[in-house]
C-alpha positions as CSV (number, residue, x, y, z in Angstrom):
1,X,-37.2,-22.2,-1.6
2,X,-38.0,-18.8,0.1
3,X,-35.8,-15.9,-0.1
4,X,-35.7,-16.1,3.5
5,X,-34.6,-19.8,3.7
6,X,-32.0,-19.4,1.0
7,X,-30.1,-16.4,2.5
8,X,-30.4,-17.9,6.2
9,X,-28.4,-21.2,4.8
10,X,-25.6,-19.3,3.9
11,X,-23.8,-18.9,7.4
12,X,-24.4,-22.8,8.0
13,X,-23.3,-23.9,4.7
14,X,-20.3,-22.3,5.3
15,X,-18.5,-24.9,7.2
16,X,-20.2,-28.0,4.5
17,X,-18.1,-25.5,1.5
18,X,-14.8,-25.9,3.6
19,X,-15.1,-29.7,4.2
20,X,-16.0,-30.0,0.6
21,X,-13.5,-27.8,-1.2
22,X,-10.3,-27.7,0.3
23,X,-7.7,-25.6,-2.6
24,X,-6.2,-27.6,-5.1
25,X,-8.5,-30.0,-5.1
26,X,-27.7,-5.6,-35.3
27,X,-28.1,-1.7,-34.7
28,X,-27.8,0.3,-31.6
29,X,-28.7,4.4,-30.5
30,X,-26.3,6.8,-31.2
31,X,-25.6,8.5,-28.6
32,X,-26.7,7.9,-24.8
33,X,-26.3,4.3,-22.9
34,X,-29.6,3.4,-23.6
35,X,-31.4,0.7,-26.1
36,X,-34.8,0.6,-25.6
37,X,-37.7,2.4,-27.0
38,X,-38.3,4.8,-24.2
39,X,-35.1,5.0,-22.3
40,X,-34.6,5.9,-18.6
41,X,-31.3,6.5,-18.9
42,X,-29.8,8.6,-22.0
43,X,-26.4,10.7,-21.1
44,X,-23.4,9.0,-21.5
45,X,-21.3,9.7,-24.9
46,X,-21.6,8.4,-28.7
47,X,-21.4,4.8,-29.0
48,X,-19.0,5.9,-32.2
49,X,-15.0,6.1,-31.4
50,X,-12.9,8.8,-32.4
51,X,-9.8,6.6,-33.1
52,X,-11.2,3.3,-34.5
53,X,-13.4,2.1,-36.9
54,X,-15.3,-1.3,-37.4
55,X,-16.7,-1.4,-34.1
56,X,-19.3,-0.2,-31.3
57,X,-19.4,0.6,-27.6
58,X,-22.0,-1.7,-25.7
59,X,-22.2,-1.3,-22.4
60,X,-22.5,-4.5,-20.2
61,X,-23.1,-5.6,-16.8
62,X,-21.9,-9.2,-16.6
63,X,-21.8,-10.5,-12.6
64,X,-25.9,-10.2,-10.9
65,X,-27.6,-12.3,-8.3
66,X,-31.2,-13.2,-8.4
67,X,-33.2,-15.4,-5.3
68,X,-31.6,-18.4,-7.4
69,X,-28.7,-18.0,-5.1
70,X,-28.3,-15.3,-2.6
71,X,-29.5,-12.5,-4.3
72,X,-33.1,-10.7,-2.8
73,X,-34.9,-10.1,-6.6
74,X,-37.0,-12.2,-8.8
75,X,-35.2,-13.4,-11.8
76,X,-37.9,-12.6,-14.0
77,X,-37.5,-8.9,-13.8
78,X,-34.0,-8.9,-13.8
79,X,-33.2,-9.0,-17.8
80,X,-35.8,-6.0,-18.5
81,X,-34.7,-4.0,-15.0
82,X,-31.1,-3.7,-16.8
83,X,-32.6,-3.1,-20.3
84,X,-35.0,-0.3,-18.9
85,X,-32.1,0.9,-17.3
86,X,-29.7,1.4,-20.8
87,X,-27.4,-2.2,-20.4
88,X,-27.1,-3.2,-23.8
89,X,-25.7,-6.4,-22.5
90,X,-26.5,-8.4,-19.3
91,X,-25.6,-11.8,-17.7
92,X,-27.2,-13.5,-14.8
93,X,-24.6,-15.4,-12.5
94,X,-26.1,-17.0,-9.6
95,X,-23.6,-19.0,-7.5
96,X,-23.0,-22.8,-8.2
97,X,-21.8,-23.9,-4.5
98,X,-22.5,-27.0,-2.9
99,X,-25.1,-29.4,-3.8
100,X,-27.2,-25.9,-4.6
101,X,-27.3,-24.6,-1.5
102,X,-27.8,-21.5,-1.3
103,X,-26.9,-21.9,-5.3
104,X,-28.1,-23.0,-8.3
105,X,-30.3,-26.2,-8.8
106,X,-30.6,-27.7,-12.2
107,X,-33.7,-26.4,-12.8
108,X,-32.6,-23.5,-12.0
109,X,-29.6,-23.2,-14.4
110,X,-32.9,-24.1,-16.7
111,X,-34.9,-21.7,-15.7
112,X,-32.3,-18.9,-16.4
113,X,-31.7,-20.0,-19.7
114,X,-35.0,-19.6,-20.8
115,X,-35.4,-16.3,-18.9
116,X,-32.0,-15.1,-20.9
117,X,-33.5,-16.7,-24.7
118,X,-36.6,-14.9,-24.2
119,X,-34.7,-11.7,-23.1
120,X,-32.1,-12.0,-25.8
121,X,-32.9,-9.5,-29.0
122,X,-29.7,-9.7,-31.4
123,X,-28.6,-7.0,-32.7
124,X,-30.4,-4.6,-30.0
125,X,-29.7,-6.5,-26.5
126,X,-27.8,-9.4,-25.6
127,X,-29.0,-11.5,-22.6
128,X,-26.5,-13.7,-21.2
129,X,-26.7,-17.3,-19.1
130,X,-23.8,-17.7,-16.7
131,X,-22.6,-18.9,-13.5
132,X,-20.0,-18.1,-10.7
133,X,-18.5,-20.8,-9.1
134,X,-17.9,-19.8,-5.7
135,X,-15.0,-21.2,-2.7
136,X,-15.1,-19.7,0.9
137,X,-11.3,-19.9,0.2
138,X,-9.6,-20.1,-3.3
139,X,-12.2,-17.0,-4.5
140,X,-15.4,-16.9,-6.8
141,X,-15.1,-17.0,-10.7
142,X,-17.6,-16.3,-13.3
143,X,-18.1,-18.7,-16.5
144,X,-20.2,-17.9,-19.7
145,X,-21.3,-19.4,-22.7
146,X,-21.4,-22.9,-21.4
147,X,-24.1,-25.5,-21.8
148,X,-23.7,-26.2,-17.8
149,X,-22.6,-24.9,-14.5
150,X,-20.3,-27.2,-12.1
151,X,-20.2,-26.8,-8.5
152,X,-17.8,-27.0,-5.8
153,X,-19.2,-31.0,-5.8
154,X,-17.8,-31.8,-9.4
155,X,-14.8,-29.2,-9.0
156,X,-13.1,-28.6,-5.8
157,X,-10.6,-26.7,-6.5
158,X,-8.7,-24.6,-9.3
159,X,-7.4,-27.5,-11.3
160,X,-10.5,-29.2,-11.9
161,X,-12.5,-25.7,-12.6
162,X,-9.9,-24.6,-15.6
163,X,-10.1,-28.2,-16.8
164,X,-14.1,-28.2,-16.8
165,X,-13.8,-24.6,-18.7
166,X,-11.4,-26.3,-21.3
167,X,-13.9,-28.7,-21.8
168,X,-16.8,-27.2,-21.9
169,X,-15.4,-24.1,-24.3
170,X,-16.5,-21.1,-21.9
171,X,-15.3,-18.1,-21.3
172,X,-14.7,-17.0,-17.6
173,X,-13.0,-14.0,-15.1
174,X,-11.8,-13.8,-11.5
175,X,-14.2,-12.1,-9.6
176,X,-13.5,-9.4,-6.9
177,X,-10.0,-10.5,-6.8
178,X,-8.0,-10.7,-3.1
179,X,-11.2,-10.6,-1.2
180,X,-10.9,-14.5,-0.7
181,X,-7.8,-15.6,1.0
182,X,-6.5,-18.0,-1.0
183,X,-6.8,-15.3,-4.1
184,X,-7.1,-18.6,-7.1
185,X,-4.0,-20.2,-5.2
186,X,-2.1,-17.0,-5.8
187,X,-3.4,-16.3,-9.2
188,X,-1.4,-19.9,-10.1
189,X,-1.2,-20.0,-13.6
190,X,-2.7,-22.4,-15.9
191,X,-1.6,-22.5,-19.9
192,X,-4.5,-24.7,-21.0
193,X,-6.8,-21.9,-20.1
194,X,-5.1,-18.9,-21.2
195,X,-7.4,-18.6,-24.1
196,X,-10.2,-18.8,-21.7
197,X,-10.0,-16.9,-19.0
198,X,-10.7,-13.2,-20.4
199,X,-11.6,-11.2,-17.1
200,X,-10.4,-10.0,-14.0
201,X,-12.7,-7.5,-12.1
202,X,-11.3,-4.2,-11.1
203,X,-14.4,-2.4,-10.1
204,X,-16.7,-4.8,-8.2
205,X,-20.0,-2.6,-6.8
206,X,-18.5,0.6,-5.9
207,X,-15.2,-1.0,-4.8
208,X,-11.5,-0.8,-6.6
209,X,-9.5,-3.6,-6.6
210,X,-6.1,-2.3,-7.7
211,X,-4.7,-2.1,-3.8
212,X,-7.0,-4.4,-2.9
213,X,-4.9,-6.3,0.2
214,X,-1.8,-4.6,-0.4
215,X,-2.2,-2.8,3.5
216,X,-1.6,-6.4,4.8
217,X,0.9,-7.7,2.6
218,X,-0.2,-9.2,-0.2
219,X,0.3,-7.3,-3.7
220,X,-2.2,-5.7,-5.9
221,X,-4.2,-8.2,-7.8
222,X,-3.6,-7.0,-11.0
223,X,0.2,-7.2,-10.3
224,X,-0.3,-10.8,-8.9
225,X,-2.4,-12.2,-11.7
226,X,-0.6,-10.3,-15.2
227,X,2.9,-11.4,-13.9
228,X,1.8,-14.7,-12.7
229,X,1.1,-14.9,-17.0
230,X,-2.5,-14.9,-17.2
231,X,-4.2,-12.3,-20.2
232,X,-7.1,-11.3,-19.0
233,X,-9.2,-8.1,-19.9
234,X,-10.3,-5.5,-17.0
235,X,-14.0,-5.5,-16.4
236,X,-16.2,-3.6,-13.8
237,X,-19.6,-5.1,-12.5
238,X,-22.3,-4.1,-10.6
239,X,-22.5,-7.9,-8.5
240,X,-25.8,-7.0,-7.9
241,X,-27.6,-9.3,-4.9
242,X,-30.7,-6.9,-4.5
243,X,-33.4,-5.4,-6.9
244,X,-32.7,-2.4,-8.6
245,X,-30.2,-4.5,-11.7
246,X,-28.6,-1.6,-14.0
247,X,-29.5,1.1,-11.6
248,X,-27.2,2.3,-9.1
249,X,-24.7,4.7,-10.5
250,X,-21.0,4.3,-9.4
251,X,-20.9,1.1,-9.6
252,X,-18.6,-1.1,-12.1
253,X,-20.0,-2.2,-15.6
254,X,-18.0,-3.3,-18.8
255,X,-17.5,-1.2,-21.9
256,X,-17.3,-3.4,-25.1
257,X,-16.0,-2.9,-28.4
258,X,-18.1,-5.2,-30.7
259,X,-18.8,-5.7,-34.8
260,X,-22.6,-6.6,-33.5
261,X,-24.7,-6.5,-29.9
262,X,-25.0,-10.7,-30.4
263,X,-24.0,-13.4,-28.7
264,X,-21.3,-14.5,-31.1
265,X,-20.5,-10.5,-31.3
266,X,-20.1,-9.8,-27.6
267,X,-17.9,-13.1,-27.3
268,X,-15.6,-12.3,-30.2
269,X,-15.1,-9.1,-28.6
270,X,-14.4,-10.8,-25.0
271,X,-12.1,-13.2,-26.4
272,X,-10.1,-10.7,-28.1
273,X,-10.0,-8.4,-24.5
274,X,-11.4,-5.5,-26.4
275,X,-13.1,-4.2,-23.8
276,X,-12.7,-1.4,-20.5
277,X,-13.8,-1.3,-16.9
278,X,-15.5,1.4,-15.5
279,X,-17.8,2.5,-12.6
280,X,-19.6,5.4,-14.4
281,X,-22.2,5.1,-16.8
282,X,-22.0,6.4,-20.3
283,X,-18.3,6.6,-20.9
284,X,-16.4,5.9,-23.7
285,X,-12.9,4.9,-23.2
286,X,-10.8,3.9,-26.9
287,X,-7.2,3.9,-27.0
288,X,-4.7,2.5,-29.2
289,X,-0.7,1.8,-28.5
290,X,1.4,2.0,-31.7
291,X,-1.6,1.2,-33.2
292,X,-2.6,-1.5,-31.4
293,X,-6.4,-1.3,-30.0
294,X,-6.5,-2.6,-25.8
295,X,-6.4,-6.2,-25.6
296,X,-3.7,-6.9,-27.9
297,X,0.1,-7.8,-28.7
298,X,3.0,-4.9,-29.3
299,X,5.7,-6.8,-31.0
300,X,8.6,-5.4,-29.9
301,X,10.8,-5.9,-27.1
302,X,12.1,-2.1,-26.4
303,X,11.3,1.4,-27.7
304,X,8.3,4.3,-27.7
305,X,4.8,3.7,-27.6
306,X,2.2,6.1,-29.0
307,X,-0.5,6.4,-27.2
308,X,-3.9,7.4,-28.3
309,X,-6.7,7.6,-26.6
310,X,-10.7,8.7,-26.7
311,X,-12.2,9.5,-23.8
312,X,-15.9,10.7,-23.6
313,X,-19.0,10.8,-21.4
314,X,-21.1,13.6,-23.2
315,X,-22.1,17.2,-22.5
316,X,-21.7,16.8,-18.6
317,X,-18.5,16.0,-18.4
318,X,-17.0,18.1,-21.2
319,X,-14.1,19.6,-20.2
320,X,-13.8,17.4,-16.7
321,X,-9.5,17.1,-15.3
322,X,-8.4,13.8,-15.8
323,X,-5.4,11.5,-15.4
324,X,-3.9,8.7,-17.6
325,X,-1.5,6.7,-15.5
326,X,0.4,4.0,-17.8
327,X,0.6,1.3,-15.2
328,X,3.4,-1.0,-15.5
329,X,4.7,-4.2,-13.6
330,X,5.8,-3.9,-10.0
331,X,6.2,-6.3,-6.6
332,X,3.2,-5.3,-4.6
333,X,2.2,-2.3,-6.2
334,X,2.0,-1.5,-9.9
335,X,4.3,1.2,-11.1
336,X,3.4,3.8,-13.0
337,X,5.8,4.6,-16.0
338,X,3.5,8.4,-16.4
339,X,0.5,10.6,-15.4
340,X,-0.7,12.3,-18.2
341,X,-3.1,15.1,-17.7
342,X,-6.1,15.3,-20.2
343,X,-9.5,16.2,-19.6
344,X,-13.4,14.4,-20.6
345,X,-14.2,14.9,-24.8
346,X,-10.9,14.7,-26.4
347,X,-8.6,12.5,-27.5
348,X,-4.9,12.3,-26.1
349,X,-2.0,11.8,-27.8
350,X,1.4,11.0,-26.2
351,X,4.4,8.6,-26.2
352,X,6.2,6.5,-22.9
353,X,9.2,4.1,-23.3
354,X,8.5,0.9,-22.6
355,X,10.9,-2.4,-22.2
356,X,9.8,-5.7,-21.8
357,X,13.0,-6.3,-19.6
358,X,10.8,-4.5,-16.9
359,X,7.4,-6.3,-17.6
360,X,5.3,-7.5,-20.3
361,X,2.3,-5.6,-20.2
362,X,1.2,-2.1,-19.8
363,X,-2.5,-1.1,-18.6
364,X,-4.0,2.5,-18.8
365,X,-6.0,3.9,-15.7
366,X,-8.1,6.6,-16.2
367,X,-8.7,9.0,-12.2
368,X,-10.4,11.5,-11.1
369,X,-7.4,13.5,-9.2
370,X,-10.1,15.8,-7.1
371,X,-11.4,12.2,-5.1
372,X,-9.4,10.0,-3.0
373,X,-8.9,6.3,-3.5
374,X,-11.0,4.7,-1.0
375,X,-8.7,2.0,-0.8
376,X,-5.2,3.1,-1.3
377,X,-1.7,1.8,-2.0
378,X,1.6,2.6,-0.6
379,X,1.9,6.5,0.5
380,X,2.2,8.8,-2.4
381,X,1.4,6.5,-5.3
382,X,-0.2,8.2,-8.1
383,X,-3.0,5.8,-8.0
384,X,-4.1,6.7,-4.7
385,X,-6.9,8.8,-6.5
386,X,-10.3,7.6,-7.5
387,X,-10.5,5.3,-10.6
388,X,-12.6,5.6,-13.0
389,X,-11.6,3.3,-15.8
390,X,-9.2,1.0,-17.6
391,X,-8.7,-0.5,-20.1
392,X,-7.6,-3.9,-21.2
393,X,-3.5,-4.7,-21.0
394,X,-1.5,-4.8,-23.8
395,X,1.2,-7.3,-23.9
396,X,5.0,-6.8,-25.2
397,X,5.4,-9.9,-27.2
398,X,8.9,-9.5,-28.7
């Protein structure tokens, strides 16, 4: 089908989706961001933290659109377009819709397979298959390492997609979160799938999601989804629906802490949420509380919490202000237990109180105080400056 065809079905499918889906129903450079043989892209910091050991900093991109759904590019230059461009990691994720339209087709889910094995060098770039299932209403979510896609046909709604995932053993993340209405039937939580859901975007293209429908009542998606008891990771992706995959700078990719750039590597580190959203290319974002890398479990109920973190993008940002804000649990908005100041290519010690009594899980935000928040929460909060990372929760387990 023509690019033309495909993206001019999209306004008439819309009414088919709402009839069909109503809710419920091994080595790596040094330095730079950059893999290949001849590099385009080569600033960014080490790959090496400054507070851990036993791991490396791959930088993903795991959410892009090819002509298989609604995207403009041909998926055979997608893989090498984000290699060339210094992804160690990629994922194609066309949409799986309705009876493929404007979506994937089984041959297509084929044909991106192959396009991803042939792609796929371990140890020096990992290509990924994927798909995101995608409702006009309840919201879009990617899934990964799975054998097939389902589509708004063989799951309707929430319940059915977290029991296909269960199944099938993927991995998956809620995409762009509060843009669709229903926002995942308010972020409803599901046990089974705990394990398995290990995303939620916070940069999507240039956008960030933390206020995202606060100004009209709803509360911050990262508020609504951590308290509803989901642990999911924070990831940034470029959602890229036109040709220039990897490119564009400011907008969101994934920072992951792995023992290899595999398959098997880049899972491991996904299901253990040891990984950082950002919109800039080339940073390096490590921190540890009481020890305890991003993605993990603080066994305690009450008491101070040593930070540490690392926090790096090489020559050209040496020396840049900074804020850390420790984000903590709120109603609509997250609060923010404290704003540290700190600066690019140092690491940052320091130590907050936390107490489970006011929320389980604590997040780190990195901002650049001298840009505004394009999107802003309530009048005065500290995070009404731009974003430019964070990492993974941790979660007080005691």
């Amino acid at each position: 089908m023509t690019e033309l065809s495909r993206r001019s079905l999209l306004v008439g499918s819309g009414a088919l989706l709402m009839l069909a889906s109503t809710p419920g129903s091994a080595e790596a450079t040094t330095t730079g961001v950059a893999t290949s043989a001849a590099p385009i892209r080569a600033t960014g910091a080490a790959r090496a933290s400054a507070i851990s050991q036993g791991t490396t900093l791959f930088h993903a991109d795991l959410h892009n659109h090819t002509l298989m759904s609604d995207g403009d590019g041909d998926p055979a230059k997608a893989y090498e377009s984000m290699r060339s461009a210094g992804l160690d990691v990629a994922a194609l994720t066309d949409h799986a819709t309705l009876l493929s339209i404007n979506g994937l087709s089984r041959s297509e889910w084929t044909r991106t397979g192959q396009l991803a094995d042939a792609a796929d060098n371990p140890g020096i770039y990992t290509a990924l298959r994927g798909f995101e299932w995608s409702h006009p209403l309840l919201g879009h979510v990617n899934v990964w390492y799975t054998g097939a896609f389902t589509d708004l046909g063989g799951s309707p709604g929430m319940a059915r997609l977290y029991d296909w995932i269960s199944r099938t053993g993927g991995i998956s993340g809620f995409n762009h979160p509060g843009r669709e209405i229903l926002r995942f039937n308010d972020f409803a939580y599901n046990a089974a799938l705990r394990e398995q859901m290990v995303g939620l975007e916070m940069f999507n293209r240039g956008d960030d999601y933390l206020f995202d429908g606060w100004s009209s009542g709803q509360s911050s998606p990262l508020n609504a989804c951590l308290n509803a008891g989901w642990r999911t990771g924070l990831t940034g992706v470029t959602d890229e629906h036109g040709t220039e995959w990897g490119y564009p700078e400011g907008k969101g990719r994934t920072g992951v802490w792995a023992v290899e750039n595999t398959r098997n590597g880049v899972l491991a580190a996904m299901r253990e949420r040891r990984f950082f959203a950002t919109r800039v290319s080339g940073l390096r974002v490590d921190a540890t509380a009481s020890g305890v890398r991003m993605g993990g479990s603080l066994p305690f109920a009450k008491g101070d919490v040593r930070f540490v973190v690392d926090l790096d993008r090489g020559p050209e940002w040496v020396g840049k202000p900074l804020h850390l804000q420790v984000l903590r649990p709120g109603s609509r908005a997250p609060e923010v237990a404290d704003v540290v100041e700190t600066e690019a290519g140092r690491v940052t010690e320091f130590t907050v109180p936390l107490d489970a009594a006011d929320g389980s899980w604590v997040v780190l935000r990195i901002a650049d105080p001298s840009q505004a928040n394009a999107s802003p929460g309530p009048s005065g909060h500290p995070c009404n400056d731009w974003g430019v990372a964070y990492t993974s929760p941790w979660w007080l387990t005691a």
